[in-house]
N, C-alpha and C positions, 0 to 999 in steps of 0.2 A: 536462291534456294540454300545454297552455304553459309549467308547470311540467317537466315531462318537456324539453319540446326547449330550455328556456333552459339546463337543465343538461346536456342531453347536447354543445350549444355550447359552455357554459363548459370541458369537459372538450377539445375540439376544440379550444379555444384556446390552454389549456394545452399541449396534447401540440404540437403545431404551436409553441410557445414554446421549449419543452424539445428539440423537434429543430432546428431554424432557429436558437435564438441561440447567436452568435459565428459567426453562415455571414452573407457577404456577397449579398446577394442579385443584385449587377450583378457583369459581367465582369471579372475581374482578372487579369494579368500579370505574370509571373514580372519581378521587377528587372535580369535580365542577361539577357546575351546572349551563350548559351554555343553550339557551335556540334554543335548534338547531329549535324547530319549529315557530319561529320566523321568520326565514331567508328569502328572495326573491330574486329573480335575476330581476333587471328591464331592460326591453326592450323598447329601443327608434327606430321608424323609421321617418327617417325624406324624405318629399319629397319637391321637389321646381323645380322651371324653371330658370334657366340663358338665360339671354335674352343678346343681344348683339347687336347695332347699327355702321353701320359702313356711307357714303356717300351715297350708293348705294342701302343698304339694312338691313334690322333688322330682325332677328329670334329669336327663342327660343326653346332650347334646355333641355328636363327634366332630371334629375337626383333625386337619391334617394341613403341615405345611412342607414345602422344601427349600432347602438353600445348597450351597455348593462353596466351594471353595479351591486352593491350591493344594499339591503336596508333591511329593518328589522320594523316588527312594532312595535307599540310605545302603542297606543291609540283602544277602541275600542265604539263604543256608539251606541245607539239603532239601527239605522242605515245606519252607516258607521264607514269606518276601517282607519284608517290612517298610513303612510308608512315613514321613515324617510328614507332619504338617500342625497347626494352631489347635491347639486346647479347645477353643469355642467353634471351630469346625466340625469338631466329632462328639462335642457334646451337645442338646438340641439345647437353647435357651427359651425356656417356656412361658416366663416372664412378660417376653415380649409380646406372646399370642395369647394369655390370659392372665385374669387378675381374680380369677376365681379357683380353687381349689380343682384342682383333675383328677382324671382314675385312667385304671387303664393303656398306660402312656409305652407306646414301641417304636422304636429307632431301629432305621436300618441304613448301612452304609453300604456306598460301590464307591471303586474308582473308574473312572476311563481311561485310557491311556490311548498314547499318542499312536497308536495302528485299531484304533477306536473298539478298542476292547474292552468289555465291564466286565469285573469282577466284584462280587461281594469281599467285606471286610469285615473285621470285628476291631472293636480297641483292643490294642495289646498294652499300651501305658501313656498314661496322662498325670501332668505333674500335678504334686498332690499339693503343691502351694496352689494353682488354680482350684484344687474343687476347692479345700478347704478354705478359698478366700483371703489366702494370709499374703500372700504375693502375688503379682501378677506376671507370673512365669506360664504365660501363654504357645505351649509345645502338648503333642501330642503324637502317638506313635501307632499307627495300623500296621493289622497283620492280613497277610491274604496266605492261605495256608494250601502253597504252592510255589513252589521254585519256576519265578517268572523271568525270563530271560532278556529284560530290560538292565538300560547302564543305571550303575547309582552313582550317586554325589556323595564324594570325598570329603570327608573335611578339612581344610587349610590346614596347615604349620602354624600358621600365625594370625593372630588377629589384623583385621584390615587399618591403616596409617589415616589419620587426615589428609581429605582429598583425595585419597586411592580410587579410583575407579572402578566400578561396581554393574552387575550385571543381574537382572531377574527373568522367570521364566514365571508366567501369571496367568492365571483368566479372571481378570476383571467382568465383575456382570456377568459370570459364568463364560465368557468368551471364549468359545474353544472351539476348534475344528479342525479335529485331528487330518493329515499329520502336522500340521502346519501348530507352533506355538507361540503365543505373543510374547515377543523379549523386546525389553527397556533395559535404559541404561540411565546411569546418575553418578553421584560420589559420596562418598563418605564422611559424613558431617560432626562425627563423637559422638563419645558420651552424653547419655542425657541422666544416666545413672548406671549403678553397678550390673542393671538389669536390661536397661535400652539402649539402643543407637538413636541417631539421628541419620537419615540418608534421606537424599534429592532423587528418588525411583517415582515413577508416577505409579498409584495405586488405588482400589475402589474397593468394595464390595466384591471381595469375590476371590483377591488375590491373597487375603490373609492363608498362611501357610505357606506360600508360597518361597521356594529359596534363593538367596543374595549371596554370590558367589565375583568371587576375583577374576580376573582374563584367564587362568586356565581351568579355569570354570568348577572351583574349589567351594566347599562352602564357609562361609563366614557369618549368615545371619540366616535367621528365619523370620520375614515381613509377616508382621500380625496387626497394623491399624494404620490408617491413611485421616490426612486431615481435610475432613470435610471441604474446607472454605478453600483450598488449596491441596488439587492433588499430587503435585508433584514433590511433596514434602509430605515420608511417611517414616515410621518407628518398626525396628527389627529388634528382636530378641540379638542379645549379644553374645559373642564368638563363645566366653566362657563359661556362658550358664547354659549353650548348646551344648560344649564339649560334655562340661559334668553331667548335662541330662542324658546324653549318649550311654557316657561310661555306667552311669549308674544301672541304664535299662536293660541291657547288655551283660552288664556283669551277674544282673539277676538271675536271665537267662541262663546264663552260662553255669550258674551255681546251683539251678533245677536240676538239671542235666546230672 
């Protein structure tokens, strides 16, 4: 019988070896400090008519679509909250869903956030190199006109080094379910002009807008396109045309007042 329970033990010890090692048995802590309750998933629906003339007769035809994307806030003041995220998030791209002339056309935005709360938005500023097509300074800036008591992301001191390490907070494919936030990680690959980065963050559909931030969870970029053929190799808006698009949206603001 002693023989029996010393080996049914040894086997207990075993198994309890083989699942326990390499697990830390005390509490541990993530190394940064990213600011997961920042995050939002923003929601675009877009509705419109395509209308159509031919000799004989003219209709119109409604359609609607939706898309989503990232954003994260920034700003908060007595009352209202402000939301950064990609240019082509808050503006509906109708190109893609027709090739025929529309009428009719309304846009409406929410964000969710991470205690799965919707709020409507409106744009409060999108850079004017995006609409007018003159550069692709893909940022854009929502208002929810309500002092919401969510953390915002800081912007950095500094721009991020070759090879720094880098941190995002996304919903890919719309991927969201609050409170829980999809975060990746990657490094910092340069310049690819005075306007992009290169960064190793995995990205799809869904996470443009979304913010690229250093370990103490600072921001340094805004992710606005992923390469199809490869996604763990995407393109961020760079530290310095963030910074001056802050200052300038901000400043305006401030000069209403």
């Amino acid at each position: 019988m002693s023989k029996f329970i010393n080996t049914f033990m040894y086997y207990i010890l075993i198994f309890f070896f083989i699942t326990c090692s390499g697990c830390n048995l005390t509490i541990s802590h993530a190394s940064t400090n990213l600011p997961f309750d920042s995050f939002v998933k923003v929601i675009m629906e877009v509705k419109f008519d395509v209308c159509v003339k031919t000799k004989t007769q003219s209709f119109c035809e409604k359609r609607s679509y939706m898309s989503s994307g990232s954003g994260f806030f920034v700003k908060k003041s007595k009352n209202s909250s402000y939301i950064m995220t990609a240019a082509h998030v808050c503006i509906p791209d109708i190109d893609k869903h027709s090739q025929v002339p529309i009428a009719n056309l309304e846009t409406s935005l929410k964000i969710q956030t991470t205690s799965n709360k919707k709020y409507d938005v409106e744009v409060f500023k999108v850079s004017s190199e995006f609409v007018q097509k003159k550069k692709p300074i893909d940022l854009c800036l929502l208002k929810v006109n309500k002092r919401l008591e969510y953390k915002t992301v800081k912007l950095a001191k500094t721009a991020p080094k070759m090879g720094q390490k880098l941190y995002n907070l996304g919903a890919p494919g719309g991927f969201f379910f609050p409170p829980s936030v999809p975060t990746y990680s990657g490094y910092y690959s340069g310049k690819m002009s005075e306007l992009h980065c290169l960064i190793t963050i995995p990205a799809k559909g869904g996470s443009s807008g979304s913010p690229v931030m250093n370990k103490q969870g600072d921001l340094v970029g805004v992710l606005f396109a992923a390469n199809p053929r490869f996604h763990h190799i995407s393109i961020m808006m760079s530290y310095s045309v963030i910074k001056s698009f802050l200052e300038k949206s901000f400043k305006t603001t401030s000069s209403r007042k």
